[in-house]
N, C-alpha and C positions, 0 to 999 in steps of 0.2 A: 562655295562656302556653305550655302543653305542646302547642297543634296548633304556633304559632309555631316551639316547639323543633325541633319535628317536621320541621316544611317546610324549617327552616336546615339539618337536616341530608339533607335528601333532594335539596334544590335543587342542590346539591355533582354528583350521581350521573347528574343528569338533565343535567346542561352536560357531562361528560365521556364520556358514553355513546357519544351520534354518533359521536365521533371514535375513539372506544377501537374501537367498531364499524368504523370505516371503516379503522383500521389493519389492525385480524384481516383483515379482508377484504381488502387489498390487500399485505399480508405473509404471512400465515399459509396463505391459499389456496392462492396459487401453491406455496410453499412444500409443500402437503401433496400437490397435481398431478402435481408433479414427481418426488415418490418415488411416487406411483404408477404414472404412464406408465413410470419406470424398473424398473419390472418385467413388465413387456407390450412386446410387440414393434409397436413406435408407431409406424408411418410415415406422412406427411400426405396422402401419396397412395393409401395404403390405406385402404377402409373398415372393415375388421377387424380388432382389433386382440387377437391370442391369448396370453393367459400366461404366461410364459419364467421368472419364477422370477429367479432370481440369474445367470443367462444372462449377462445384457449387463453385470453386474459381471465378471463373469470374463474376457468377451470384454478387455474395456476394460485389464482385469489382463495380460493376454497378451498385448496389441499393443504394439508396438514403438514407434509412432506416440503412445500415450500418454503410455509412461516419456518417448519423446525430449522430448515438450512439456512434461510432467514436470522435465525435467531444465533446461530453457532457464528455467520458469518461477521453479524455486527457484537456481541462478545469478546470474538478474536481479535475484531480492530480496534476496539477500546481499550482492553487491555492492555494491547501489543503497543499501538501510536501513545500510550497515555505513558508505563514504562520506557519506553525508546524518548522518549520528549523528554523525562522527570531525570533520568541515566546521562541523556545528551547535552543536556543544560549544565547538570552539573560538572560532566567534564569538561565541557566546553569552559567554564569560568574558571578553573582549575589548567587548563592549559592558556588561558589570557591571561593569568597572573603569571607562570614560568614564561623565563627566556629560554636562558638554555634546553636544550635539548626537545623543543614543541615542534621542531619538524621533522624529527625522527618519530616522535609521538604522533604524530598526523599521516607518517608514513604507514607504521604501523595499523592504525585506524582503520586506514583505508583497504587494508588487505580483506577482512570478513565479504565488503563489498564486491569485490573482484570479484570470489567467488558464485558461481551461478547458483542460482536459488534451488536446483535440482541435484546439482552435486553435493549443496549445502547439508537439504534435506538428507541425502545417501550417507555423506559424515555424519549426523546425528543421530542418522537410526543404528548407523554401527556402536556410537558413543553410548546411545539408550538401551542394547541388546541387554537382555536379561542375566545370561548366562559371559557373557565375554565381553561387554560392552565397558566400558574403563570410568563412567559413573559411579556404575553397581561394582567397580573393586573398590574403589575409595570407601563407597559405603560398609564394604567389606571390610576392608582395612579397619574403619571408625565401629567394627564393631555394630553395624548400623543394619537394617532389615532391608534386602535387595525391593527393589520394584520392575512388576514387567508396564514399562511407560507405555506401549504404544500396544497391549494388551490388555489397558484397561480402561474404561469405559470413564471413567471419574480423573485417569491423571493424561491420554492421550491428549486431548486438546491442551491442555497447560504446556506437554512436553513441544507442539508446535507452537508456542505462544513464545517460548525461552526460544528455540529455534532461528524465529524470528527476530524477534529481540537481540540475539547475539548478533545478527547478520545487518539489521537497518540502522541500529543506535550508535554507530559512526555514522550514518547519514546523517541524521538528526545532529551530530555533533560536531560534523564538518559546515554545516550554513548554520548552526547558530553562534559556529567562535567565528566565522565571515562577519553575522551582525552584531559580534562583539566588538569585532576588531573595528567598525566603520561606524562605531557610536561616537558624536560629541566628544570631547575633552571637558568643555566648559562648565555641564550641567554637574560634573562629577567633582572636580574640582570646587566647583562653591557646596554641592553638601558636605566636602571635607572641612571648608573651612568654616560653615554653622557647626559642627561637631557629630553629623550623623555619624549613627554607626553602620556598620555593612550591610546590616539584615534593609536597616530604613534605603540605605541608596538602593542594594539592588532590589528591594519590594515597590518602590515610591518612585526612581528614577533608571535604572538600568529596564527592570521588567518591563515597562510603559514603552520606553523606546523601540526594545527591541519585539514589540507586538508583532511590528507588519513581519519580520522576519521568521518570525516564531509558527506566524499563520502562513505563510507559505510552507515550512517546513511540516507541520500536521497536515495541508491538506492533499500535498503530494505524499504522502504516505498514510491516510487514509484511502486515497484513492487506490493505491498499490495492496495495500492490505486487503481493501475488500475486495479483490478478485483474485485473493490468494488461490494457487493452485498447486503449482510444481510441487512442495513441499507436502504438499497432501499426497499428492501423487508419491511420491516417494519415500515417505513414513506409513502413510496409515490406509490408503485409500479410500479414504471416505470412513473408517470402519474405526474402534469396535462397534458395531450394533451403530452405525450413522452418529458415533458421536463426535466426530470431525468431518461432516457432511459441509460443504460449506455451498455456497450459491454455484461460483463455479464449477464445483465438482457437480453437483445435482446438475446444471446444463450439458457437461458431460455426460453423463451417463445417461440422461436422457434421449440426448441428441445422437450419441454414436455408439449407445448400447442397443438402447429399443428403439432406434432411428427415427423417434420422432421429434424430426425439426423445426415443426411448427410449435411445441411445446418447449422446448430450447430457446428460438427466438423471442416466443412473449416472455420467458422468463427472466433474458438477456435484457432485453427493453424496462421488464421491471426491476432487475436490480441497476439499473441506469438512471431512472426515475428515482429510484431510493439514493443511491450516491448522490445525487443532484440535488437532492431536498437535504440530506448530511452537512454536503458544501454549502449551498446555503445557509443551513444555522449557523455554522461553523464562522463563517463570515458574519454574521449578523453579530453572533455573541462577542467576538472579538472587536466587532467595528470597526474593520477596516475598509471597508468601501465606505461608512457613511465619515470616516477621515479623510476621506478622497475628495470627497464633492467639494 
C-alpha cells in the first residue's frame, strides 16, 4: 500500500517533467541569451565578440532613433487599448441587455480574432490601396477626396491604429460582457429601487465592480499592443519616412538587417523594463492589488 502511495505520488512529476523541461528550455533560454549577448558587442558577422558592459544600454538610451520608436510604440497603444476598451464596454452592455440573438452576436465578434494579425494586416492594406482599395471607392462614391493611407507620413500610423482596433475590440468585449454577466444581482437591484438612473448605476455601481475585470482586459492588451509587429510588417514596414517605426520593428531591423544583436537585445530588455513600469501604473491607478491585500 505505501509503495502504491509512493508511485501515485511520483507518477504526477514524471508526466510533467518533459514538458516543464521543454518550456525552460524554449523560454527561459533564450530569455537568459539575450541579456547576455546584450552586454558583449555581438555582431553575426564577427567572430569575436568583446565585453562592452552597459555600453549598448546607454547607446540605445541616447539615440534618437529609440525614443522616436519609443514614442510611436506607446501612442499606438494608448490609442488602440483606450478605443478597443471605450468600443468594447459599450458593446459589451448592449449585448448584456439583449437576449435574443447575443450568441450569434458573440459568434460573429469572435471572427475579426481568428484571424491572424499578418493576414489581418494583408486585408487592410488591400482595403487602404489608393487606387483599388474599397475604402477610397466609398470615398468615391460620397463624392469625397481619396487618400494614400499607408503613403502618407500623418495618416499611416492612424490607418494601423483602425487595423487594430477592428481586430482586438472583440477581445475587449468578449471578457468584459464575461464581467458583466458574473456581476452581483443585489447591488443593482437596490439602486433600482432608490430610483437611480442608468448613467448613476453603471458610473457608481456597475463600473466599480467590474474594475478588476476591465484591468485585466487593458493589460493583456497593452501588453500585446506594445510589441505590435505582424501588422507593420505587412502594411507599412516601419515606413513612410519611420512614421510607424515601432520598438519592435527597430529590434528588427536592427538585429537581422545590420546584424547587430547586441543592440536588439539591450533594446528588447528596455522595452521590457518600459512594459513593466506601464503595468505597474496601470495596476496602481486602478487599485487592484492594493484590493487584494
Amino acid at each position: 500500500m505505501k509503495r502504491s502511495h509512493r508511485r501515485g505520488k511520483i507518477i504526477p512529476y514524471f508526466v510533467v517533467t518533459p514538458g516543464l523541461l521543454f518550456l525552460i528550455f524554449m523560454a527561459l533560454y533564450p530569455l537568459i541569451f539575450s541579456l547576455r549577448i546584450s552586454f558583449y558587442d555581438w555582431n553575426l558577422l564577427d567572430t569575436e565578440h568583446a565585453f562592452v558592459g552597459l555600453r549598448n544600454f546607454k547607446e540605445n538610451i541616447l539615440s534618437l532613433n529609440f525614443w522616436h520608436a519609443l514614442w510611436i510604440t506607446v501612442l499606438f497603444t494608448v490609442v488602440a487599448v483606450s478605443v478597443e476598451f471605450v468600443i468594447g464596454l459599450v458593446i459589451a452592455l448592449y449585448l448584456h441587455r439583449i437576449i435574443k440573438g447575443r450568441r450569434i452576436f458573440q459568434t460573429v465578434l469572435l471572427l475579426p480574432i481568428v484571424v491572424a494579425p499578418a493576414i489581418a494586416g494583408l486585408m487592410w492594406r488591400f482595403m487602404l490601396n489608393y487606387e483599388y482599395g474599397v475604402i477610397n471607392y466609398f470615398f468615391t462614391v460620397l463624392r469625397m477626396q481619396r487618400y494614400a493611407w499607408l503613403a502618407s507620413k500623418n495618416l499611416a500610423l492612424p490607418a494601423l491604429m483602425i487595423t487594430d482596433i477592428w481586430q482586438w475590440t472583440p477581445f475587449m468585449t468578449i471578457i468584459l460582457l464575461a464581467g458583466l454577466q458574473s456581476l452581483p444581482d443585489d447591488p443593482l437591484e437596490a439602486a433600482a429601487i432608490d430610483g437611480c438612473s442608468r448613467w448613476q448605476t453603471f458610473w457608481f455601481i456597475i463600473l466599480p465592480m467590474l474594475k478588476p475585470v476591465a484591468t485585466i482586459a487593458i493589460v493583456l492588451r497593452t501588453i500585446d499592443a506594445f510589441r505590435v509587429y505582424d501588422i507593420i510588417f505587412m502594411m507599412t514596414r516601419g515606413g513612410p519616412v519611420h512614421a510607424t517605426t515601432s520598438l519592435s520593428w527597430l529590434i528588427y531591423e536592427t538585429g537581422f538587417k545590420t546584424f547587430e544583436l547586441h543592440q536588439s537585445a539591450s533594446m528588447s530588455w528596455l522595452m521590457l523594463i518600459f512594459v513593466t513600469v506601464i503595468i505597474t501604473y496601470i495596476l496602481k491607478f486602478t487599485g487592484v492589488n492594493e484590493s487584494r491585500k
